[in-house]
C-alpha positions in Angstrom: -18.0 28.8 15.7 -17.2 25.7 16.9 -14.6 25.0 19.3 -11.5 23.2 18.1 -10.3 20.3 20.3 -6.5 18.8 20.6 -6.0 15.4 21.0 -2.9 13.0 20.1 -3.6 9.7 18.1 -1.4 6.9 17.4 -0.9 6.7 13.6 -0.2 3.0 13.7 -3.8 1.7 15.3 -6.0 5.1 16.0 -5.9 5.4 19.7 -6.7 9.2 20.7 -4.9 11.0 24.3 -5.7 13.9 25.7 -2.5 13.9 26.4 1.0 13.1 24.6 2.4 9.6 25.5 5.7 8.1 24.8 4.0 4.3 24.1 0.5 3.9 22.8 -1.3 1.5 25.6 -3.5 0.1 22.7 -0.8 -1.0 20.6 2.4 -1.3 22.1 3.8 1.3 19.0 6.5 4.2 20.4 6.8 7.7 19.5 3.4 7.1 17.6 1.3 9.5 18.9 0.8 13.3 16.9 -1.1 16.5 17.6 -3.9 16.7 15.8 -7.0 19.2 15.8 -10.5 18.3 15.7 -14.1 20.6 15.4 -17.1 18.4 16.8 -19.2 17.3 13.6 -22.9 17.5 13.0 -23.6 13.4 13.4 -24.5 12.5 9.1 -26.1 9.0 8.5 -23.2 6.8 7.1 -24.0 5.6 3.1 -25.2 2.2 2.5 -23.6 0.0 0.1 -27.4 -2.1 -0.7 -29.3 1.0 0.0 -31.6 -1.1 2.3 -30.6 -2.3 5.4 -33.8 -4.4 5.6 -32.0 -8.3 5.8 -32.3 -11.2 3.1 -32.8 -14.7 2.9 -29.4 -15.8 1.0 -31.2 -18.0 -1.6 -33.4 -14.7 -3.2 -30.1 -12.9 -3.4 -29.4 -13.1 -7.3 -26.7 -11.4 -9.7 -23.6 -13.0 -7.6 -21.6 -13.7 -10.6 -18.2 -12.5 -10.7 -17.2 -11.1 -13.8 -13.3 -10.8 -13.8 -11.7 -8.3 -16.6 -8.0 -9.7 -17.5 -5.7 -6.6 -17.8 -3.6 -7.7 -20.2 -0.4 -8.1 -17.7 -0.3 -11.5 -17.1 1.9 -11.8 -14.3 -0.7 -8.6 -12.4 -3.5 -10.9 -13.7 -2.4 -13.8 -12.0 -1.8 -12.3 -8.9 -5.3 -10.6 -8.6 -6.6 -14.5 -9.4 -7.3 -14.0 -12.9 -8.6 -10.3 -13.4 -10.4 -7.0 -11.8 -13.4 -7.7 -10.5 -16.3 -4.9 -10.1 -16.2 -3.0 -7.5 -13.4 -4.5 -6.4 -10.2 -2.2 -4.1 -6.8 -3.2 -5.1 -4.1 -1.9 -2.5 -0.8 -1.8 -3.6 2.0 -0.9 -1.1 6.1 -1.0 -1.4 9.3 0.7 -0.7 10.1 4.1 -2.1 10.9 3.6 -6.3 10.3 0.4 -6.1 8.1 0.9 -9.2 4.7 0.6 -8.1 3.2 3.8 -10.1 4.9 2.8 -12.8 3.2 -1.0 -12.7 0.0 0.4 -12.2 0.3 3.4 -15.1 1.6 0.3 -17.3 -1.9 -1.6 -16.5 -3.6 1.6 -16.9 -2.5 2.0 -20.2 -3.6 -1.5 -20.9 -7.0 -1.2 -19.6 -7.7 2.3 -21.4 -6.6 -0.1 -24.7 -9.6 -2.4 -23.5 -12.1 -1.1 -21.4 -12.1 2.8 -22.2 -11.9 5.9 -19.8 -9.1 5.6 -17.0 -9.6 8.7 -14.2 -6.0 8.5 -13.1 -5.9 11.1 -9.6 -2.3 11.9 -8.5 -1.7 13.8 -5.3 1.7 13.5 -5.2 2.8 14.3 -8.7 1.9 16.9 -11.2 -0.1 15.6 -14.7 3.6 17.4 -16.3 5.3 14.8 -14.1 2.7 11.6 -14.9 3.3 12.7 -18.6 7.2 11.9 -18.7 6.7 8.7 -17.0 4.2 7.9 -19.8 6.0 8.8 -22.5 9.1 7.2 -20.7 6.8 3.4 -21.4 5.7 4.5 -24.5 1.5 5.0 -22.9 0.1 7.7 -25.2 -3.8 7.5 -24.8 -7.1 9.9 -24.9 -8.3 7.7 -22.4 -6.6 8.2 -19.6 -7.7 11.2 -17.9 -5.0 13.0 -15.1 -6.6 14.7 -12.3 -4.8 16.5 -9.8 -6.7 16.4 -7.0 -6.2 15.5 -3.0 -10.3 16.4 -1.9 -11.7 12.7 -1.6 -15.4 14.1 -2.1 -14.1 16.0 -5.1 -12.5 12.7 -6.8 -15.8 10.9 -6.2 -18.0 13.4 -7.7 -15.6 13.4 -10.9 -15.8 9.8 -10.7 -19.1 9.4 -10.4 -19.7 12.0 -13.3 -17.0 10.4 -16.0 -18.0 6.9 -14.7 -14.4 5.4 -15.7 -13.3 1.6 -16.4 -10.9 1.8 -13.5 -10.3 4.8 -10.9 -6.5 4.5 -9.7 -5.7 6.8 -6.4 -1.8 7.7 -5.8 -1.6 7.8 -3.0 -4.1 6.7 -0.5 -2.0 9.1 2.0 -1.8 12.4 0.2 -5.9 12.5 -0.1 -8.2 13.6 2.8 -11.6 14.2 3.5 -13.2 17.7 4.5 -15.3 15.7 7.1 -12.2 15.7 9.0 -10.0 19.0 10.1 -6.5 16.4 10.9 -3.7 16.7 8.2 -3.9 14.6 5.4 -2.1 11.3 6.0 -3.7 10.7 9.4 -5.2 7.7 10.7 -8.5 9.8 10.6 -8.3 10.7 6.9 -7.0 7.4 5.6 -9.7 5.6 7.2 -12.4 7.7 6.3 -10.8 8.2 2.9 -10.7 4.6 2.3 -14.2 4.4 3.7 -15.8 6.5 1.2 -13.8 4.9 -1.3 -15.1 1.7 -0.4 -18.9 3.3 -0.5 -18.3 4.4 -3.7 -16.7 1.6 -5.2 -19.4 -0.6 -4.6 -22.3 1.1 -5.5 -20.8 2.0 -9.0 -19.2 -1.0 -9.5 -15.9 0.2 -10.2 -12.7 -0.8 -9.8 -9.9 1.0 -7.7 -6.3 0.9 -7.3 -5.0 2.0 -4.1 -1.0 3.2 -3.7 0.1 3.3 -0.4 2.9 4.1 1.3 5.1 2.0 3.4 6.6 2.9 6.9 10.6 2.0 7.5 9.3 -1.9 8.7 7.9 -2.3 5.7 3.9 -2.5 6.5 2.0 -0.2 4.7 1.4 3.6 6.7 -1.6 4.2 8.2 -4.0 2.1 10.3 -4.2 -1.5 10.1 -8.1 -1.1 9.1 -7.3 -0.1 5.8 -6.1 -3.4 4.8 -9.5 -4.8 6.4 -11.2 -2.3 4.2 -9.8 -3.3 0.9 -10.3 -6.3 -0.8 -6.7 -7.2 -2.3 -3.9 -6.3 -0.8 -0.6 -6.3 -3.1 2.9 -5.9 -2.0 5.7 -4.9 -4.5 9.2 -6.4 -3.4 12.9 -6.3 -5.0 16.0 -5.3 -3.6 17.4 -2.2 -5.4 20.6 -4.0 -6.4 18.4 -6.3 -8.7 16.4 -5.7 -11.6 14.0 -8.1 -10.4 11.0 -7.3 -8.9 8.1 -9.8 -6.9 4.4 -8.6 -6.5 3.4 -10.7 -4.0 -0.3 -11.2 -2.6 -1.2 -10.7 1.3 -4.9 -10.4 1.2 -7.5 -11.6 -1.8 -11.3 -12.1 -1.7 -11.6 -13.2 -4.9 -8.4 -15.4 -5.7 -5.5 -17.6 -3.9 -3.2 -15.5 -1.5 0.0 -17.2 -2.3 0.3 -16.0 -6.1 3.7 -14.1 -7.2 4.4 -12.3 -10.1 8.1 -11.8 -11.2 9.1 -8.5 -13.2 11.9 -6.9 -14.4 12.9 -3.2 -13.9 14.3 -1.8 -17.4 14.8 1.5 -18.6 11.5 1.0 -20.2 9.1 0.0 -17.4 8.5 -3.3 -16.1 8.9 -6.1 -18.5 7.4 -9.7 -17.5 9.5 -12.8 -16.6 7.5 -15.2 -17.9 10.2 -18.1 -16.8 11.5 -17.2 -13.7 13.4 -20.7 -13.0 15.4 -20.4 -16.1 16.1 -16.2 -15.2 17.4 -17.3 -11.5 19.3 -19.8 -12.6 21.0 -17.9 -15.6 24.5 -17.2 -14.4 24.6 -20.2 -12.0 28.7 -21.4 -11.6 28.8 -24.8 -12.2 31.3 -27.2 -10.2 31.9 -24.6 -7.6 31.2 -25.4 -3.6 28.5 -24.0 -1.7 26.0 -24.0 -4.6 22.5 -26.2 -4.7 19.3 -25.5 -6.5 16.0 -26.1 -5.3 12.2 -26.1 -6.0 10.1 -24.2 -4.3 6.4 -23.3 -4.6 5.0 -19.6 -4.8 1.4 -20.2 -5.1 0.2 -22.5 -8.1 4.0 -22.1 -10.0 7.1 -23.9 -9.4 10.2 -22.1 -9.1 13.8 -23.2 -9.3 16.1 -20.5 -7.6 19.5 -20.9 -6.0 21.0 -21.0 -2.7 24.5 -20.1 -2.0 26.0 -20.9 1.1 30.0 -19.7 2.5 31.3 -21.5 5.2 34.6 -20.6 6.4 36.6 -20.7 10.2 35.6 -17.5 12.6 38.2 -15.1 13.0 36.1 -14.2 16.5 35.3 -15.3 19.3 31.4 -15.6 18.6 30.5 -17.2 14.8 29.2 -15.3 12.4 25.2 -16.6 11.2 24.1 -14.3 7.9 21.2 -15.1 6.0 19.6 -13.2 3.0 16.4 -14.4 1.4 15.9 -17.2 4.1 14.8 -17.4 7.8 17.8 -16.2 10.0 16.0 -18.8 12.9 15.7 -21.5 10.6 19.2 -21.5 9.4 20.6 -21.4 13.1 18.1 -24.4 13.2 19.9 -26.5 10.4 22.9 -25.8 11.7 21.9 -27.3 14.9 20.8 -30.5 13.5 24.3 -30.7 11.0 25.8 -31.0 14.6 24.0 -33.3 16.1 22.6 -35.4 14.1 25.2 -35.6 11.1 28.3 -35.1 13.0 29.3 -31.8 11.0 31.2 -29.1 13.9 30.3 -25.7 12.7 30.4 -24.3 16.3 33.7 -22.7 15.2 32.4 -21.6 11.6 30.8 -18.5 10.6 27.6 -19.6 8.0 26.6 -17.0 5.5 23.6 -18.2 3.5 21.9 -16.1 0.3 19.1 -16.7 -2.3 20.2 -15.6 -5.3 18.8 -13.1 -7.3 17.0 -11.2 -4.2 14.7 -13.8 -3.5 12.8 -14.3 -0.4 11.6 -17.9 0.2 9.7 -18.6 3.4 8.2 -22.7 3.0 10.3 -25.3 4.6 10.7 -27.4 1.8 14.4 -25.4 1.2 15.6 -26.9 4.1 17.7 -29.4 2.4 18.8 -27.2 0.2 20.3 -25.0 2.8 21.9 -28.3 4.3 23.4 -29.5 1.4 24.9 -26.0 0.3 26.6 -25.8 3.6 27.6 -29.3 3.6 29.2 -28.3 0.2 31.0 -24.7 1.1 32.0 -26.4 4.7 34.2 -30.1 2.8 34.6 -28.3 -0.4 32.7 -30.6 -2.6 30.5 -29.7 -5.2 26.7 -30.2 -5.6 26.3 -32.0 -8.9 24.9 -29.0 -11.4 22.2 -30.9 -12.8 20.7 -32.0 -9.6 18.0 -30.3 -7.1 17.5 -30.5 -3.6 14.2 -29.6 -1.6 12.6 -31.3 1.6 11.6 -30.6 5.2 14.0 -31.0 7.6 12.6 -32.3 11.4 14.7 -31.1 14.6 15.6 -35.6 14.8 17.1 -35.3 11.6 14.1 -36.6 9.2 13.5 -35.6 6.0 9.6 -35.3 5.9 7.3 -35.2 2.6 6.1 -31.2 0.9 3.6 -30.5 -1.0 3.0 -30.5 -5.3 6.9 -32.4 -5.5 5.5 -33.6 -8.8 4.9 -30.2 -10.1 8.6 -29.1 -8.6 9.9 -32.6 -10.8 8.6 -31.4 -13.8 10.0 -28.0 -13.9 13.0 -29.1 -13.2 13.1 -31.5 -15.8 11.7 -28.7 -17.8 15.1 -27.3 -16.7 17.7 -29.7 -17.9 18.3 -31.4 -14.5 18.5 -35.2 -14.4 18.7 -35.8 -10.8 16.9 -35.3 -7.7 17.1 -35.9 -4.3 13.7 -36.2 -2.2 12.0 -36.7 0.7 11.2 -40.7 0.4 7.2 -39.8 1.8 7.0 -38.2 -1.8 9.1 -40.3 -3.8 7.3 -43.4 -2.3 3.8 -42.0 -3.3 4.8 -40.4 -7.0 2.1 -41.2 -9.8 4.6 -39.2 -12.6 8.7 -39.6 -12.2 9.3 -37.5 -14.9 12.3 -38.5 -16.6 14.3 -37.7 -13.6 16.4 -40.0 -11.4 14.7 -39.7 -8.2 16.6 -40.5 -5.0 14.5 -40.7 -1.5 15.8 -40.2 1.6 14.1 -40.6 4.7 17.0 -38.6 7.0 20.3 -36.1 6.9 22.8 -38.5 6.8 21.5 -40.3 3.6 21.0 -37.1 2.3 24.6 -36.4 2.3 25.3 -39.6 1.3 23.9 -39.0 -2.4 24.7 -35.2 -2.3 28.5 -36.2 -2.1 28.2 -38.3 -5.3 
């Protein structure tokens, strides 16, 4: 028999100790490292995805097409850059309930509607279990085939003998590998799990979805090499307290990495938002202070959302700075630049700042949003309703020029608004001004000036 060994590994990058240690040297992660047993292994020639390893000249390499197969969810099509693509690994990580097997058993049912045979393998849930949730979305299909299985070598042999349209794993953490004697969820067994997935995936030509779990920062569990291995990575955002719900793309050979999709949670599954501006902005108050809209961009679509700001005299010693949706850094920044540069004294103020609708916007161009909705909570005058705000704010004061402003103009004309207040490097250089009334400002203080009227 062979001998077992002990060794401790860091489940967030790998590294393997003979002995426990509080702090993985490799990483920098603590209270990482776990017990785990290993038997030496007879050394096995790894699989190759070509079959050859003989090299070749890049102009006799033929067949690169890519052949993308919509999946009839337009806001998951748009994310993956238009469709699935052969062969292709989709990874899809996010919180606990957020809904990410129900989004993937609602694009399941829509690919078994197009494509044929779906080999759906659950290691977390029983096919009883899978079955309410189905009949909870109204997915009733021959097609998709349940397997309750958590042997990796056993899901690819079924796969490779049912040859399915799409092979969807949940999770990539409950499955192992027999190659491997560590407990399932390892960095060992998700690694090679992923591995052979990727082998496999390849050769056939079949498309995989990938659920993963996420640890309490967020990132999904395991080693960071799974998200190498994979080609798209998905992550599915929304804070519980909303119904809305952002896939958002991290990682994508085959498409942009800056698409969104917006959802909303229902008691029957995920139903697109098609419009997102218009949703955001539903219940907006109108003539109320601390209130501006802006445009932002989330890949190739414009989006109108709304920032809220509260700006009120501290009751401490130390001001309070909140900020939901927004970079707590970059508001502390703004706030900075109010003061000098505008002559606005919050020093003795506490700033709370929120996107509404659990929105989390990370481009600069909200910066003079977030100006002018503290400007409006702090001297108590309204931002006109039907006007938007968006620019980048420098630490001198300047208002500098974003990106695609004419495709921000035009949904918010789409909109109803009628005003908007710019950088001037974009309004100078605009080919289209809508039928908006555009207003360019080169700093803060002129800004304000048009904000307060």
């Amino acid at each position: 028999m062979s001998k077992l060994k002990t060794v401790y590994q860091c489940q967030a990058c790998g590294f393997a100790s003979p002995k426990w240690l509080g702090k993985c040297p490799d990483c920098g992660a603590w209270n990482s490292f776990t017990e785990e047993r290993e038997s030496p292994k007879t050394l096995r020639a790894k699989p190759s995805l070509a079959g050859s390893a003989a090299p070749q000249p890049l102009s006799a390499i033929t067949g690169a097409t890519e052949q993308r197969s919509p999946v009839g969810i337009s806001e998951l099509d748009r994310v993956l850059g238009g469709g699935l693509v052969n062969g292709a690994i989709v990874l899809i990580g996010g919180d606990p309930g957020i809904g990410k097997s129900t989004l993937i058993l609602q694009a399941v049912g829509k690919i078994a509607e197009q494509f044929g045979t779906v080999l759906y393998v659950s290691g977390e849930e029983s096919p009883e279990q899978i079955k309410l949730r189905a009949e909870r979305l109204n997915i009733n299909s021959d097609h998709i085939l349940l397997l309750p299985e958590t042997v990796i070598e056993n899901v690819i042999s079924y796969s490779a003998e049912m040859k399915p349209s799409v092979l969807v794993i949940d999770s990539i953490q409950t499955v192992y590998t027999e190659d491997l004697s560590s407990a399932p969820g390892s960095v060992g067994q998700i690694r090679e799990s992923a591995a052979k997935l990727m082998y496999y995936a390849k050769k056939a030509q079949v498309p995989v979805f990938l659920i993963g779990h996420v640890t309490k920062e967020g990132a999904i569990a395991g080693p960071r090499v799974l998200e190498h291995i994979v080609d798209t990575v998905l992550y599915f955002e929304g804070d519980r307290g909303h119904p809305y719900r952002i896939l958002r793309t991290v990682k994508n050979r085959f498409g942009s990495t800056n698409e969104i999709g917006v959802f909303e949670m229902s008691d029957s599954g995920l139903s697109e938002v098609l419009n997102p501006s218009e949703l955001f902005l539903a219940e907006r108050p109108e003539n109320v202070s601390g209130s501006a809209v802006i445009a932002s961009i989330e890949g190739t679509r414009p989006l109108l959302v709304e920032i809220q700001a509260l700006v009120s005299p501290t009751s401490f010693g130390m001001p309070r700075r909140t900020s939901m949706g927004v970079d707590f850094n970059r508001v502390n920044l703004l706030v900075a630049v109010l003061e000098k540069k505008a002559g606005i004294n919050l020093g003795g103020m506490d700033v709370f700042i929120n996107v509404v609708g659990g929105f989390k916007i990370l481009e600069p161009a909200l910066d003079l949003g977030i100006i002018a909705a503290m400007v409006s909570s702090f001297r108590e005058v309204p931002v006109h309703p039907k006007t938007i705000v968006f620019g980048e704010v420098g630490l001198s004061g300047e208002v500098r020029a974003v990106a695609q402003a004419e495709q921000r103009l035009k949904e918010a004309e789409k909109i109803g608004f009628t005003t908007a207040i710019i950088p001037k490097g974009n309004a100078d250089r605009l080919k289209d001004r809508s039928g908006l009334t555009i207003q360019g400002v080169k700093d803060v203080e002129e800004a304000l000036e048009y904000i307060r009227r």
